[in-house]
N, CA, C and O atoms as CSV, one atom per row, in Angstrom:
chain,resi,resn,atom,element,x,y,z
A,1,UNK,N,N,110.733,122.386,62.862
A,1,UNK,CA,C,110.420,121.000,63.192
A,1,UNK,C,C,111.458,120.484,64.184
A,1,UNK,O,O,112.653,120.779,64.168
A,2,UNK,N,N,110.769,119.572,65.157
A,2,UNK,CA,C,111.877,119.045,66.100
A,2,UNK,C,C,113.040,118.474,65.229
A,2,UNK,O,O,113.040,118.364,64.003
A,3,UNK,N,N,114.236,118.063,66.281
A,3,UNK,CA,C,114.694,117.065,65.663
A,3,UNK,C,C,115.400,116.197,66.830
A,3,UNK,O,O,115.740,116.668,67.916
A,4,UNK,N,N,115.603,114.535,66.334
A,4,UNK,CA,C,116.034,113.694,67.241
A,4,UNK,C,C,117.162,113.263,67.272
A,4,UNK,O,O,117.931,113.359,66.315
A,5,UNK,N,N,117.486,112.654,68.496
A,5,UNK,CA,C,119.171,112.696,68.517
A,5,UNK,C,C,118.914,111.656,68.893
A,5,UNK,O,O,118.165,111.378,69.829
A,6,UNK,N,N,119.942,110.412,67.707
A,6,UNK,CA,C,119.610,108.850,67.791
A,6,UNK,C,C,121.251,108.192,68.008
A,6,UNK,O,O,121.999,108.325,67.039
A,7,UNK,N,N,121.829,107.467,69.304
A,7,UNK,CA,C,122.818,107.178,69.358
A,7,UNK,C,C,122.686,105.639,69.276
A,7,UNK,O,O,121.611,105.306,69.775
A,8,UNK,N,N,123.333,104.682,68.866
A,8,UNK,CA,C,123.680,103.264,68.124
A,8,UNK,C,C,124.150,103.119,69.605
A,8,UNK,O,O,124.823,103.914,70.261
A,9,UNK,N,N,123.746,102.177,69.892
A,9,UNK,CA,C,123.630,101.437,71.430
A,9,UNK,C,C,124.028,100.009,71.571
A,9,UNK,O,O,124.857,99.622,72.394
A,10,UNK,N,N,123.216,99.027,70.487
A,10,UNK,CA,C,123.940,98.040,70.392
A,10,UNK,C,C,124.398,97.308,69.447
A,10,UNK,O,O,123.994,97.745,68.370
A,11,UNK,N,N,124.979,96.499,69.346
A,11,UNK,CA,C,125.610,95.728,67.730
A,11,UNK,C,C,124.402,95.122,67.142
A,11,UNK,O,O,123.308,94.929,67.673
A,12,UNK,N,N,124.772,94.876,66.031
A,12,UNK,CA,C,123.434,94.552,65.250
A,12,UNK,C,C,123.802,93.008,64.947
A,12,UNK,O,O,122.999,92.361,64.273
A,13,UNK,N,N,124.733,92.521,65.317
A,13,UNK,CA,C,125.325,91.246,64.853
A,13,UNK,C,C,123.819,90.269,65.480
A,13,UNK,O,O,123.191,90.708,66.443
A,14,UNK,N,N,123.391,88.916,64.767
A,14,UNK,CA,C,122.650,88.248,65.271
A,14,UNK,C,C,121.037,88.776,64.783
A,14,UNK,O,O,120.125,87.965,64.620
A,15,UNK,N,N,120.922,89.819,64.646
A,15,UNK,CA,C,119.694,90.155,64.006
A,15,UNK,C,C,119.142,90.381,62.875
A,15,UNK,O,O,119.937,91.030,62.195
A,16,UNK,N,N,118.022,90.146,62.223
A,16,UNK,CA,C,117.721,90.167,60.828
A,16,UNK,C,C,118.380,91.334,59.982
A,16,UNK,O,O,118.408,92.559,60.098
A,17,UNK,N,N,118.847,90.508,59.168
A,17,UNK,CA,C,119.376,91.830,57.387
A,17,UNK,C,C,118.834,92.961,57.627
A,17,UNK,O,O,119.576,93.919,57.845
A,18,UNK,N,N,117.244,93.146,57.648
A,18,UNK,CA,C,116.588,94.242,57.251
A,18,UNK,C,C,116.767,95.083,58.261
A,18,UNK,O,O,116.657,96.307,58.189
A,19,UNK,N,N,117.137,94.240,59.532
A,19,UNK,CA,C,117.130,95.869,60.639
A,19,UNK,C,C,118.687,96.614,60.368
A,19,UNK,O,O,118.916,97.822,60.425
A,20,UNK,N,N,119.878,95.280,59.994
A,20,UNK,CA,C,121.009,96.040,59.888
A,20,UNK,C,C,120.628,96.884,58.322
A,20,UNK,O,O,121.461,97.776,58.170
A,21,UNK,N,N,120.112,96.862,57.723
A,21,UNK,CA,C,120.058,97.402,56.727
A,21,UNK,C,C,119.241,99.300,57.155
A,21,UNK,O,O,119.492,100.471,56.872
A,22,UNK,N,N,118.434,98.689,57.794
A,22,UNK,CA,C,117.399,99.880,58.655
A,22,UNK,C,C,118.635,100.953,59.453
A,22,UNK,O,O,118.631,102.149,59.164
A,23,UNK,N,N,119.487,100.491,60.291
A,23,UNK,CA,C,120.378,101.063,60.947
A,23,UNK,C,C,121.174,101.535,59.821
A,23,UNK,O,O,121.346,102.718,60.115
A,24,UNK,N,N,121.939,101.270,58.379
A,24,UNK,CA,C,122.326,102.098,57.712
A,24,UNK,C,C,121.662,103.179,56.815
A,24,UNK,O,O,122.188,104.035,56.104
A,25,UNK,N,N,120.386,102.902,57.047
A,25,UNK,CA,C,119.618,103.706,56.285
A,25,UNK,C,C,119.105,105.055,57.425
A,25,UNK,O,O,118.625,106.130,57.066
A,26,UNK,N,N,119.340,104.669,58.673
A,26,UNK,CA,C,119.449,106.177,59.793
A,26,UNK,C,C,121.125,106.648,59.145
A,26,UNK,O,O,121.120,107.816,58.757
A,27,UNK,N,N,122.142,106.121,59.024
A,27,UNK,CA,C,123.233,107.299,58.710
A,27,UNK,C,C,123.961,106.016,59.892
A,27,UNK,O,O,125.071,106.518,60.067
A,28,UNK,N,N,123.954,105.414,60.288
A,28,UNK,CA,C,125.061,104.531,61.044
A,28,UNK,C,C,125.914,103.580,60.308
A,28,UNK,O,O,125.595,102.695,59.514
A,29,UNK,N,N,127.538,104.109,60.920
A,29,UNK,CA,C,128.236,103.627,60.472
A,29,UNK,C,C,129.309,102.614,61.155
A,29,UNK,O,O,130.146,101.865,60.652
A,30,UNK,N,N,128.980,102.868,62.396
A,30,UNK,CA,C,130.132,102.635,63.947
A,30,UNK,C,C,128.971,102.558,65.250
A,30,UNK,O,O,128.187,103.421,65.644
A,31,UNK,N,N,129.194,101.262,65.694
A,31,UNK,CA,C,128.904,101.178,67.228
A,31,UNK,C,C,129.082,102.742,68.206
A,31,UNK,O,O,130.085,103.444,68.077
A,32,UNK,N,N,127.869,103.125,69.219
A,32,UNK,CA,C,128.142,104.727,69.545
A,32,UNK,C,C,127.879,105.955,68.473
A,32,UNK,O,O,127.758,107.149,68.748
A,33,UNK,N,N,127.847,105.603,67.743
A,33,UNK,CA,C,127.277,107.125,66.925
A,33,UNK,C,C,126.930,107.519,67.031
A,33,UNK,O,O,125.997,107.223,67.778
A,34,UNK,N,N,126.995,108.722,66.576
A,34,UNK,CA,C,125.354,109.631,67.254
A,34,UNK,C,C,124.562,110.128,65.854
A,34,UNK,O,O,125.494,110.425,65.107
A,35,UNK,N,N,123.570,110.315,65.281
A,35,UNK,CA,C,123.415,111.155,64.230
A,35,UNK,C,C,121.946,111.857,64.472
A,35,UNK,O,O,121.145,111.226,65.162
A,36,UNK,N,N,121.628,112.896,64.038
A,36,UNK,CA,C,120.445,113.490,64.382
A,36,UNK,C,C,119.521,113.807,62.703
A,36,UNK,O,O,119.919,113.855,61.539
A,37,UNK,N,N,118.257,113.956,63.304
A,37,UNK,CA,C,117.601,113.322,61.993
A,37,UNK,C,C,116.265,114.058,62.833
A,37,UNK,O,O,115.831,114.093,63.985
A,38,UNK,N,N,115.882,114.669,61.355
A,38,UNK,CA,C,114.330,115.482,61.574
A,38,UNK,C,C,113.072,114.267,62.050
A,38,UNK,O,O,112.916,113.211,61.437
A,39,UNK,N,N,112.328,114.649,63.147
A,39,UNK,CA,C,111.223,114.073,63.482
A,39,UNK,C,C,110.130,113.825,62.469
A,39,UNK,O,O,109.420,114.774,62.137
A,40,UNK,N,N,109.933,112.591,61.938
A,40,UNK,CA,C,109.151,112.375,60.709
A,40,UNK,C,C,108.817,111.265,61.010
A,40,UNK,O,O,109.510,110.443,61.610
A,41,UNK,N,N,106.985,111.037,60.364
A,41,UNK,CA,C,106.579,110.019,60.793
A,41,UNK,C,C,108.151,108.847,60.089
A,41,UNK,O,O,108.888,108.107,60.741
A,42,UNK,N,N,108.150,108.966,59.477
A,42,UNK,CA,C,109.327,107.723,58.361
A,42,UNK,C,C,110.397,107.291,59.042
A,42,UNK,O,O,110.837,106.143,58.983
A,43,UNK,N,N,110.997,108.496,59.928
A,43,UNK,CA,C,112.378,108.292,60.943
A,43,UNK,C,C,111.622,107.646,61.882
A,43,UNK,O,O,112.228,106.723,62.425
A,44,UNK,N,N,109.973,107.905,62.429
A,44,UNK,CA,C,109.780,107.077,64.351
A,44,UNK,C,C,109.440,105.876,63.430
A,44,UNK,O,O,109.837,105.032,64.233
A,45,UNK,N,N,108.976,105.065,62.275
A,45,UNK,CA,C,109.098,104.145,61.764
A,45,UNK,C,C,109.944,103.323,62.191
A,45,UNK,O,O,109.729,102.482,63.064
A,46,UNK,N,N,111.081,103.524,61.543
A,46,UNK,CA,C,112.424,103.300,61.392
A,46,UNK,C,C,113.312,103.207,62.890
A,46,UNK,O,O,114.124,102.358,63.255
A,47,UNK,N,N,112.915,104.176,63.436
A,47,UNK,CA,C,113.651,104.047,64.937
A,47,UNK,C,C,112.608,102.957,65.732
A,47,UNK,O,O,113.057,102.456,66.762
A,48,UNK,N,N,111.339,102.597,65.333
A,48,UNK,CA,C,110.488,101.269,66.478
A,48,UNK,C,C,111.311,100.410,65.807
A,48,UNK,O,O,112.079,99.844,66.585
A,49,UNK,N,N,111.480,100.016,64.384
A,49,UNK,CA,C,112.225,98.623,64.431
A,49,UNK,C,C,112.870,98.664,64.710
A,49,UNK,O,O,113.173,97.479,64.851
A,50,UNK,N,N,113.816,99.346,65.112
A,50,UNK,CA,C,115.287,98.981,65.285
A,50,UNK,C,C,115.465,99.479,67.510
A,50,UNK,O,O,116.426,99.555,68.275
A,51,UNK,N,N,114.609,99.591,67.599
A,51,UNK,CA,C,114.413,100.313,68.777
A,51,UNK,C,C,115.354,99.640,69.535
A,51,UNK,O,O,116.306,100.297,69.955
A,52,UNK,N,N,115.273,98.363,69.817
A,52,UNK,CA,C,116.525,98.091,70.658
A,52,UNK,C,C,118.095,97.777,70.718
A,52,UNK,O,O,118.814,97.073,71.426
A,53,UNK,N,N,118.251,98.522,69.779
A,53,UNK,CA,C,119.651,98.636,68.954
A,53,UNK,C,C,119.880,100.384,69.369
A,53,UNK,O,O,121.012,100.861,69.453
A,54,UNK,N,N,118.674,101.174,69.592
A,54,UNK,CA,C,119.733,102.898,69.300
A,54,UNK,C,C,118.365,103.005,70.395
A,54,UNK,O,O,117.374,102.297,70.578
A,55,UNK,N,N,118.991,104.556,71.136
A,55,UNK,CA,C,118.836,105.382,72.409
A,55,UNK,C,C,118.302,106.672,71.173
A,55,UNK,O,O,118.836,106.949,70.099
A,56,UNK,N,N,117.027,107.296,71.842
A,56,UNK,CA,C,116.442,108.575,71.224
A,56,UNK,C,C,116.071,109.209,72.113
A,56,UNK,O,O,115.481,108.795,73.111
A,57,UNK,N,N,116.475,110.664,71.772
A,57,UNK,CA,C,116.325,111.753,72.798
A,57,UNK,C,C,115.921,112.933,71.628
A,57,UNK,O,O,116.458,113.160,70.544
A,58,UNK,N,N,115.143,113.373,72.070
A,58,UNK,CA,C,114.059,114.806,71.007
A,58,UNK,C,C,115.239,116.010,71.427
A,58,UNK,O,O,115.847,116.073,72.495
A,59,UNK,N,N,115.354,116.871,70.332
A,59,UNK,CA,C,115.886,118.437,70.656
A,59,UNK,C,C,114.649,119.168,69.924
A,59,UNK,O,O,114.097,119.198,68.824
A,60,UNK,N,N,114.576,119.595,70.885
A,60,UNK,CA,C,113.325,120.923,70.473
A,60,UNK,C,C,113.827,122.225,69.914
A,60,UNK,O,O,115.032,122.361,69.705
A,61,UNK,N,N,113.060,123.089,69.688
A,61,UNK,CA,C,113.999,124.028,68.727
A,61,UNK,C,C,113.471,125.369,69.517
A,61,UNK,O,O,113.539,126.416,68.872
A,62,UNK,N,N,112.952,125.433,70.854
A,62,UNK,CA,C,112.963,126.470,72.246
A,62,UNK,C,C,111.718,126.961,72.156
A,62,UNK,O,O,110.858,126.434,71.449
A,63,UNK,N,N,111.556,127.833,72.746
A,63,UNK,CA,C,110.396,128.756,73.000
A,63,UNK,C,C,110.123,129.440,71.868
A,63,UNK,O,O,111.099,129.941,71.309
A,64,UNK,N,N,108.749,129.645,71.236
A,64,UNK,CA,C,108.448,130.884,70.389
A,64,UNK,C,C,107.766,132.072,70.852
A,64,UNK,O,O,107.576,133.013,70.082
């Protein structure tokens, strides 16, 4: 299965509870992070709300 590489882009200060809550529930702990996380419908959920807060880039897992 792919997986995505999600880096924390902007502060969450000013925006609703539930998205800062959403951003600790990807694994963010620090402004810039990076954390990578299997492609699942539940993670592209999770990454539209918060979409303009973190940067996503797919790693594919190569040629078969």
């Amino acid at each position: 299965m792919a997986k995505l590489i999600i880096k924390w882009i902007k502060s969450g200060i000013g925006y609703p509870r539930d998205q800062r809550g959403t951003m600790k529930a990807l694994g963010f702990h620090r402004l810039n992070e990076v954390v990578e996380k299997e492609d699942t419908p539940t993670i592209r959920g999770m990454i539209n709300k918060v979409n303009h807060l973190v940067s996503v880039e797919e790693k594919g897992n190569g040629p078969k």
